[in-house]
Each structure stands twice: as structure tokens, then as C-alpha cells.
C-alpha positions as CSV (number, residue, x, y, z in Angstrom):
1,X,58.8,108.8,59.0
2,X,61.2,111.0,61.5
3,X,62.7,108.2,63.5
4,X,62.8,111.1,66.5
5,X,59.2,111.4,65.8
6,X,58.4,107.7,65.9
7,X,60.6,107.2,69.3
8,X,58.0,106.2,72.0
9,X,59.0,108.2,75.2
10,X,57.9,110.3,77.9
11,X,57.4,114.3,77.5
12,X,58.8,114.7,81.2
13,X,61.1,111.6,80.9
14,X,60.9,108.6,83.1
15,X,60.1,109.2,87.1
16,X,62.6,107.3,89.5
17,X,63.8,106.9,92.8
18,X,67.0,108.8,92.1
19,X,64.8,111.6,90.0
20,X,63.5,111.9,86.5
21,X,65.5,110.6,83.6
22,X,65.4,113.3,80.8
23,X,63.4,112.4,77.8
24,X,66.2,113.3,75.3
25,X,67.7,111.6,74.0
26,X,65.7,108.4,73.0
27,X,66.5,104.9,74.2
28,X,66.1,103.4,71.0
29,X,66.7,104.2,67.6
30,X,64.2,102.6,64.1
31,X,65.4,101.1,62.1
32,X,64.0,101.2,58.5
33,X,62.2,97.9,58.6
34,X,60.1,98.9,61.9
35,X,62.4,97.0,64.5
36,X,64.2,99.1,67.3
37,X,67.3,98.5,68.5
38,X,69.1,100.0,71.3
39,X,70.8,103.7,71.0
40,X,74.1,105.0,72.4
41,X,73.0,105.9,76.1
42,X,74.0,109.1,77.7
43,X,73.7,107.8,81.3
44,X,76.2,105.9,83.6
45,X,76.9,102.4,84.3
46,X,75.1,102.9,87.9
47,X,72.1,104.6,86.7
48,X,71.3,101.6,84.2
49,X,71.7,99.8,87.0
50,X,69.5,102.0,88.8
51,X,67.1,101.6,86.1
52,X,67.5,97.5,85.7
53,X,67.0,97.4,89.4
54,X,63.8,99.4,88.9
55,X,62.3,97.7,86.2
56,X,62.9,94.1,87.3
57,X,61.2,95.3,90.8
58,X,57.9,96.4,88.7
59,X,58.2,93.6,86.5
60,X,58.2,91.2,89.8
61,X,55.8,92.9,91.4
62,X,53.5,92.7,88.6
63,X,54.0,89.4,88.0
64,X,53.3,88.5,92.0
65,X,50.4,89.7,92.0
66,X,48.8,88.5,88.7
67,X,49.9,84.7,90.8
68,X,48.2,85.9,93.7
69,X,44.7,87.1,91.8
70,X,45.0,84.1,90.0
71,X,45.3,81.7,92.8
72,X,42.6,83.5,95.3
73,X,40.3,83.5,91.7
74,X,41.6,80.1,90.7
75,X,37.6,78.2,91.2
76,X,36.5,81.0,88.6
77,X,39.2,80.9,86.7
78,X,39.0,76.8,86.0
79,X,35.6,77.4,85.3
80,X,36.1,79.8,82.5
81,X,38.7,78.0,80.8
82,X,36.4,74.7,81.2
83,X,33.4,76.7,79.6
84,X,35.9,78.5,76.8
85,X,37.2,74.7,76.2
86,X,33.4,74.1,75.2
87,X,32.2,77.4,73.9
88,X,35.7,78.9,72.3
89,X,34.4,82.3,73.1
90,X,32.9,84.0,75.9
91,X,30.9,87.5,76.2
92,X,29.8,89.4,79.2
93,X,27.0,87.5,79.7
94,X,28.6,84.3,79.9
95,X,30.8,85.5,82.2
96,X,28.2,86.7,84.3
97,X,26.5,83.5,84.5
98,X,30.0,81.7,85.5
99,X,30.2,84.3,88.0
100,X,26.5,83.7,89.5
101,X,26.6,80.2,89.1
102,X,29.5,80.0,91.6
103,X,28.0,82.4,93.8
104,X,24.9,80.1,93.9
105,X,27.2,77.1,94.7
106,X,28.4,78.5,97.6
């Protein structure tokens, strides 16, 4: 296929505290066996920085809060993985009964 065509990107370019990023011309280039690997940018040393700055701040925050949902949810949590270890798969309604089963504990 057109490797421009396969290049994952947005139509409006990337939103950032500095402004938008344009969406041309694409980060990364494909290569013939499916990988990507980085393309010549045509930004400058302090917007990447800009940009790394960014994206380690989302990727922080992300990552603080999954901790955080999984500690105040750790009781449920434990008692998933203890049912999974018994059951190796779950649906809805086993999750549900988990769910109520703590509630009713309480």
C-alpha cells in the first residue's frame, strides 16, 4: 500500500500547549515488512522537547491514576483475580456476583 496512506496521524495534526502540530508531514515512515521507524522531522529541537515533555506528562498521569483506581478498588480487584485463578475466565455475570458479594460483605 501508499506508505502516506498507511501513516496513522491526525487530519488537524496534534493539539498542544504551544498550538497544533501540522499533520504533514508524517512522524513515521513503513517500512516494507509492516515495522515503522522514525522519519526526518521538520520541527525543532525545543518543540520535541515540547512534545517529549507532553507526552511523558500524559503518560504519568495515566499511569497515576490507573495506581490510584487500582488501589481504592484493590478488595475487588484481589477478588477477581482469586476467582479468575479458579475459573480462568470471567463474564458479566460473574463479575456481577463478585461485585454483589462484596457489597453484601460490607
Amino acid at each position: 500500500g501508499d506508505a502516506s496512506a498507511d501513516c496513522q496521524r491526525p487530519k488537524n495534526g496534534i493539539q498542544r500547549a504551544s498550538g497544533p502540530l501540522p499533520a504533514e508531514p508524517c512522524l513515521f515512515t513503513r517500512l516494507p515488512c509492516g515495522m515503522a521507524m522514525p522519519a526526518e522531522r521538520a520541527y525543532a529541537d525545543t518543540t520535541a522537547s515540547q512534545i517529549d515533555r507532553e507526552v511523558h506528562g500524559l503518560a504519568e498521569n495515566a499511569f497515576n491514576r490507573a495506581v490510584a483506581l487500582l488501589t481504592e478498588r484493590r478488595v475487588l480487584l484481589d477478588a477477581t483475580a482469586h476467582r479468575l485463578l479458579e475459573a480462568e475466565t470471567l463474564d458479566a455475570a460473574d463479575i456481577e456476583g463478585i461485585v454483589e458479594g462484596l457489597k453484601a460483605a460490607v
